[in-house]
Residue frames as qw, qx, qy, qz and C-alpha x, y, z in Angstrom:
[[0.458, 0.706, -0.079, -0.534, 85.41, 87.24, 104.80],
 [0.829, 0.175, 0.372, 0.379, 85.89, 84.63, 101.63],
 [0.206, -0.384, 0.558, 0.707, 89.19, 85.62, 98.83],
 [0.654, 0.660, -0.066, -0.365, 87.68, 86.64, 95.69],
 [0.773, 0.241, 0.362, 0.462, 89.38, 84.14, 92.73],
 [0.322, -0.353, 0.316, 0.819, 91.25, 85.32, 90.35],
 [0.123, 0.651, 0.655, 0.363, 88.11, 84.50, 87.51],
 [0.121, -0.956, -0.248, 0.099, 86.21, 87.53, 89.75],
 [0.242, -0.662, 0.182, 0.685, 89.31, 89.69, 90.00],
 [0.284, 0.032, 0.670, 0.685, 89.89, 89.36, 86.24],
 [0.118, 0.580, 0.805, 0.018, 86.48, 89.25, 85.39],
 [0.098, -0.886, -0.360, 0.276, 85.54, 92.08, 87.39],
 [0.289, -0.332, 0.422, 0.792, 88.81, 94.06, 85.50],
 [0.258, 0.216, 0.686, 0.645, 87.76, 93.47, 82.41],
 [0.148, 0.698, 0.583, 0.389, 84.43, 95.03, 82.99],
 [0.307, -0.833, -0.020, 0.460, 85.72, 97.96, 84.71],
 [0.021, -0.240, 0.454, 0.858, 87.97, 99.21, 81.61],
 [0.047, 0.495, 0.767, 0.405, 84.70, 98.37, 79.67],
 [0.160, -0.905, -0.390, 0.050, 82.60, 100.83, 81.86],
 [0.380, -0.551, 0.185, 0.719, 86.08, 103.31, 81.95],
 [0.200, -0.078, 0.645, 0.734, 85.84, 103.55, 78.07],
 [0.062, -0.702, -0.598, -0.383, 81.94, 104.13, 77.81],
 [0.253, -0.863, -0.197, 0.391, 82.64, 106.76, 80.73],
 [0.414, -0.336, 0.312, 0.786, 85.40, 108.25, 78.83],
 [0.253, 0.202, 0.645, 0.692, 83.60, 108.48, 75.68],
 [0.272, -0.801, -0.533, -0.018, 80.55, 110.17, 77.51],
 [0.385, -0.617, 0.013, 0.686, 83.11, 112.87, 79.28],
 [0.353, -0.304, 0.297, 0.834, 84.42, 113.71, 75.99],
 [0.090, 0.645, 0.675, 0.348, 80.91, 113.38, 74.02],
 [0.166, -0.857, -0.349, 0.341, 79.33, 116.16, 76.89],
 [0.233, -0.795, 0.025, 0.560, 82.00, 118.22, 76.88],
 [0.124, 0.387, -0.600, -0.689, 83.50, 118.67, 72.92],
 [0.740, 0.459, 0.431, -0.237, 80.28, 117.84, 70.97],
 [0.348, -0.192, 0.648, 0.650, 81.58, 117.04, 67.42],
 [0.167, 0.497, 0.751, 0.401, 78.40, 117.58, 65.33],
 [0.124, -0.224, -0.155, -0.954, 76.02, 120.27, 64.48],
 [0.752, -0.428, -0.374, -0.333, 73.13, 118.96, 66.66],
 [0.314, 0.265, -0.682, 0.605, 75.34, 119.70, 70.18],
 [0.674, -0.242, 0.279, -0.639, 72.27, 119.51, 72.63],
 [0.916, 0.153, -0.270, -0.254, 71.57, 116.05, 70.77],
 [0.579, 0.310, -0.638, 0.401, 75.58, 114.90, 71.51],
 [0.202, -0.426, 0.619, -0.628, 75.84, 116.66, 75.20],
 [0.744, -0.294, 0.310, -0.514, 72.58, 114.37, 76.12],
 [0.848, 0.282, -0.445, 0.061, 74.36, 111.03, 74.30],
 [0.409, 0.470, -0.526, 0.579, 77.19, 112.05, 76.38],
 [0.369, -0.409, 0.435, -0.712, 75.72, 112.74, 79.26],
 [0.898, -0.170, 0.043, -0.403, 73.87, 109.13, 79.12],
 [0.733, 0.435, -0.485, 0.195, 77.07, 107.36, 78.43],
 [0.186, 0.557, -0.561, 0.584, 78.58, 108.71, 81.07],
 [0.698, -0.318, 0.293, -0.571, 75.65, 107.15, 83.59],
 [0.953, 0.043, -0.295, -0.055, 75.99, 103.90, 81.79],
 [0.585, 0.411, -0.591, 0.373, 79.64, 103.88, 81.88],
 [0.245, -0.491, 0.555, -0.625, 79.34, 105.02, 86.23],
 [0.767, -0.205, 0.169, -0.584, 76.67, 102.55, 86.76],
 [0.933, 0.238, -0.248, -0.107, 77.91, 99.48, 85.34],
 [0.293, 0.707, -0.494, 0.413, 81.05, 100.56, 86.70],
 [0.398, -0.428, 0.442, -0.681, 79.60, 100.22, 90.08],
 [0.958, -0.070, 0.101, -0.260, 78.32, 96.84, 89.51],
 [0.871, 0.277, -0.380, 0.143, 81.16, 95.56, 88.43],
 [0.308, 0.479, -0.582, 0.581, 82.86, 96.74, 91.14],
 [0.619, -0.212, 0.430, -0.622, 80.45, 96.06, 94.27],
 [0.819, 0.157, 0.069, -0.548, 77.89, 93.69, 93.46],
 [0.626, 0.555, -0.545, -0.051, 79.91, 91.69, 90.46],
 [0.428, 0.573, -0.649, 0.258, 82.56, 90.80, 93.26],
 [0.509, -0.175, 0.688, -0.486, 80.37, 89.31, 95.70],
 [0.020, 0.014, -0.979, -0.204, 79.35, 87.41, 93.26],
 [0.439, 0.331, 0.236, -0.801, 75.63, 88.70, 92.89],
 [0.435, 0.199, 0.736, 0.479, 74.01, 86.86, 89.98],
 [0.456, 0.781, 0.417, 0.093, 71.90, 89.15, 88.82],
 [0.074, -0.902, 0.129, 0.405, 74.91, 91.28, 88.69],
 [0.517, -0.119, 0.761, 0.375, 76.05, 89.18, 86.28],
 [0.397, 0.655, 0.613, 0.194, 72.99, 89.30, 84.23],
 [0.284, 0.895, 0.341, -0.037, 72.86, 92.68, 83.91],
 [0.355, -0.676, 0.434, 0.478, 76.11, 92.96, 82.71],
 [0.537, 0.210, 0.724, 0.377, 75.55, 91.17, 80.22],
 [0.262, 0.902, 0.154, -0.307, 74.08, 94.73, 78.88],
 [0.364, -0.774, 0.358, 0.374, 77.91, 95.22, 77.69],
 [0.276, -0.085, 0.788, 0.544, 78.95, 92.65, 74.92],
 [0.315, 0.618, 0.719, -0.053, 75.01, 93.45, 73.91],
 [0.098, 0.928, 0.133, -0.336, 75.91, 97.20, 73.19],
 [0.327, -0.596, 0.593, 0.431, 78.70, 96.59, 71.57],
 [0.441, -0.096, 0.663, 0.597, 77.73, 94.60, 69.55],
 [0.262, 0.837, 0.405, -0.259, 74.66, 96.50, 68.75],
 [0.099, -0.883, 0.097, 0.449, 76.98, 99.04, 67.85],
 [0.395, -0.298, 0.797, 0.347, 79.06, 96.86, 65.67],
 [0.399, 0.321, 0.827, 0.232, 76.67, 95.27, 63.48],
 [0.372, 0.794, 0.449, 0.172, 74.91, 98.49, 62.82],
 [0.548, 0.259, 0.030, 0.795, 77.97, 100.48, 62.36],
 [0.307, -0.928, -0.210, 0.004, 76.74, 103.01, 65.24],
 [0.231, 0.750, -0.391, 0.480, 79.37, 105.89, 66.26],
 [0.211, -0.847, 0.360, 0.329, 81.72, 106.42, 68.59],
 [0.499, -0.360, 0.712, 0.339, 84.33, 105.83, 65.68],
 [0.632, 0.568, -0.284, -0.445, 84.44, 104.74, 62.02],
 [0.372, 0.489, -0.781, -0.108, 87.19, 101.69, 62.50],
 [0.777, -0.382, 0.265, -0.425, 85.28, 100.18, 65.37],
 [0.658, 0.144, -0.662, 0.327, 88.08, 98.06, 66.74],
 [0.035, -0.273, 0.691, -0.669, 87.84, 99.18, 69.58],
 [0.799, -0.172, 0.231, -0.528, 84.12, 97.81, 69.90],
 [0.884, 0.029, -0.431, -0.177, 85.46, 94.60, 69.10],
 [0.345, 0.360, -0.662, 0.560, 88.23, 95.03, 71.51],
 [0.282, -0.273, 0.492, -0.777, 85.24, 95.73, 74.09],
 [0.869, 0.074, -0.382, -0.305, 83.07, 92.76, 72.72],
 [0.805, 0.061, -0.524, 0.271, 85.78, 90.31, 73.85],
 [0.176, 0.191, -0.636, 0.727, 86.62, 92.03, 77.16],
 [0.577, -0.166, 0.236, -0.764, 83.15, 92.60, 78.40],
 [0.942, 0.027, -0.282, -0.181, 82.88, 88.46, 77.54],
 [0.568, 0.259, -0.703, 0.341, 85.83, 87.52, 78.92],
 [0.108, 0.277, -0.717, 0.631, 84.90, 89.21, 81.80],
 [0.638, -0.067, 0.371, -0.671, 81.71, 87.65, 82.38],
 [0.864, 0.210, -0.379, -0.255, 82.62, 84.22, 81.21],
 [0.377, 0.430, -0.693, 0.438, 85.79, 83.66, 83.08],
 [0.093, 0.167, -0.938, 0.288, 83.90, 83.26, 86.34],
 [0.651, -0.174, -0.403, -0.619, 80.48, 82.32, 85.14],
 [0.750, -0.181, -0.636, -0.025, 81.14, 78.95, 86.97],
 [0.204, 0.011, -0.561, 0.802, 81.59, 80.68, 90.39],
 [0.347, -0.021, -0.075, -0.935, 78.25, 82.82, 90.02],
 [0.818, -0.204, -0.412, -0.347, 76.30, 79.43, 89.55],
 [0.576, -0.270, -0.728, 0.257, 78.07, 77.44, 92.53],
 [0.039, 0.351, -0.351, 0.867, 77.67, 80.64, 95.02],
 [0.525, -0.491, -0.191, -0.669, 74.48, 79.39, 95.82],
 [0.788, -0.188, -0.575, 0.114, 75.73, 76.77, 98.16],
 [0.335, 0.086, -0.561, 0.752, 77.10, 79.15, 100.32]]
């Protein structure tokens, strides 16, 4: 069996607290809606919480074999973010923390970009 690098261990970190924080925010969406439209939150919440599991799972399977298209479709991550960012979408009002997830969901899918392209040789 080959040693994951450290790029993929990192990597694969980074998006794991990325998919931990869209699960979190999905847990607490479902369960303590904050608005007057709580059917509307629970189902936000309730999709969050898939994103956050799923992605999770790639990043934690797939990601660390070094899949590429688990790569690509990670790239979903800095894309929602900044989605969220630019049009000043909720969770939040100070959205640091989407930039905080901007630059981790990149870091961890930049750090071992250059592993993902040579894999094919094996």
């Amino acid at each position: 069996m080959r040693r994951e690098s450290v790029s993929v261990r990192v990597g694969g970190g980074c998006l794991v607290v990325v998919s931990a924080g869209i699960l979190g925010f999905g847990l607490v969406t479902a369960l303590v809606p904050t608005s007057g439209d709580a059917l509307l939150y629970r189902a936000d919440g309730l999709a969050s919480i898939g994103v956050g599991l799923f992605g999770g799972l790639i990043a934690v399977l797939p990601f660390r074999r070094l899949e590429r298209w688990a790569w690509f479709a990670l790239w979903f991550y800095p894309l929602f973010w900044a989605a969220h960012l630019i049009f000043s979408l909720p969770p939040g009002k100070d959205h640091i923390h989407q930039v905080v997830f901007i630059v981790l969901s990149l870091a961890g899918l930049l750090a071992p970009a250059r592993e993902f392209f040579a894999a094919r040789a094996r």
